[in-house]
C-alpha positions as CSV (number, residue, x, y, z in Angstrom):
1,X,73.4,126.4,99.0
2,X,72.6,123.3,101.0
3,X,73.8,120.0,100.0
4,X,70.8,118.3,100.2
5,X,69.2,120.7,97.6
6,X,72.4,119.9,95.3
7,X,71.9,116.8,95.7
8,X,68.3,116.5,95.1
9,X,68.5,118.9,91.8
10,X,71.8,117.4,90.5
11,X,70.3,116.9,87.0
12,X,69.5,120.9,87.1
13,X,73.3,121.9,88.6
14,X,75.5,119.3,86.7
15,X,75.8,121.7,83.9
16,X,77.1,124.4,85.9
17,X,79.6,122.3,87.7
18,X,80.8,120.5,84.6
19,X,81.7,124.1,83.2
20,X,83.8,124.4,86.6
21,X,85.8,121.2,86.7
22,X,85.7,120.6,82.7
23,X,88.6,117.6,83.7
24,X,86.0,115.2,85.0
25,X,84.8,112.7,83.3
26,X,81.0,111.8,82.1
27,X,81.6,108.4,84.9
28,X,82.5,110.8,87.1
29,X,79.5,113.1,86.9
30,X,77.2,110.3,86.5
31,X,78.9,108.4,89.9
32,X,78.8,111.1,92.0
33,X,75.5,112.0,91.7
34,X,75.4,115.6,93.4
35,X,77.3,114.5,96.9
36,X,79.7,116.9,98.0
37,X,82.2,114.3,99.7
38,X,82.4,112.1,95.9
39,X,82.4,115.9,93.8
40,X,85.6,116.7,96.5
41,X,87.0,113.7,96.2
42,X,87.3,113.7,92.2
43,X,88.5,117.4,92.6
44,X,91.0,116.3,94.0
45,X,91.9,113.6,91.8
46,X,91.8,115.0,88.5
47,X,93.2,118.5,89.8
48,X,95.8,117.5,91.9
49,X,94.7,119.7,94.6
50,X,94.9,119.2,98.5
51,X,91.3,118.3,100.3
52,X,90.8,121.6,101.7
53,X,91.6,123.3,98.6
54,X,88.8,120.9,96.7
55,X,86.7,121.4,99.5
56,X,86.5,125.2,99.1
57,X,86.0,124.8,95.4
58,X,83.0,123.1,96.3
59,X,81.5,125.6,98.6
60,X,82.2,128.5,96.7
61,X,80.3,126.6,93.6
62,X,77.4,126.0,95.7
63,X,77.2,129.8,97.6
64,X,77.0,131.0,93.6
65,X,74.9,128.7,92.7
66,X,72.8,130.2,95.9
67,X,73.9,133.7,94.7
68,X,72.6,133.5,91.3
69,X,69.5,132.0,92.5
70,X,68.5,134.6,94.3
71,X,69.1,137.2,91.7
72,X,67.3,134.9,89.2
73,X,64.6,134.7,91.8
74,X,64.5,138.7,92.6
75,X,64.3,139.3,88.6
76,X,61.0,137.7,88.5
77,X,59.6,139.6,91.1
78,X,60.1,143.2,89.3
């Protein structure tokens, strides 16, 4: 899924991605506010995990957040 999107529907995604990363804290949900550079950056901080490996955390969150929209969005359609 697009960033932008993320970003713009953060309030609607936060819950999935706090089930994710359940070792970041309410500041750091509320300071990151759906931009992938701050949501890579605290991955790697509270995980101890190298940049690239935060990185792809963060894109495969956001291809099944994508994923899952389109089967919620396919459901309504039969």
């Amino acid at each position: 899924m697009n960033w932008d999107r993320i970003e713009g529907k953060w309030k609607q995604f936060a819950g999935s991605a706090r089930e994710r990363w359940g070792k970041l804290t309410e500041n750091d949900w509320e300071t990151m506010a759906g931009t992938k550079e701050r949501l890579v950056g605290r991955i790697q901080e509270r995980y101890g995990v190298a940049r690239e490996v935060a990185e792809q955390q963060a894109d495969e969150w956001s291809r099944a957040l994508e994923q899952s929209g389109r089967e919620a969005a396919a459901a309504t359609h039969l």
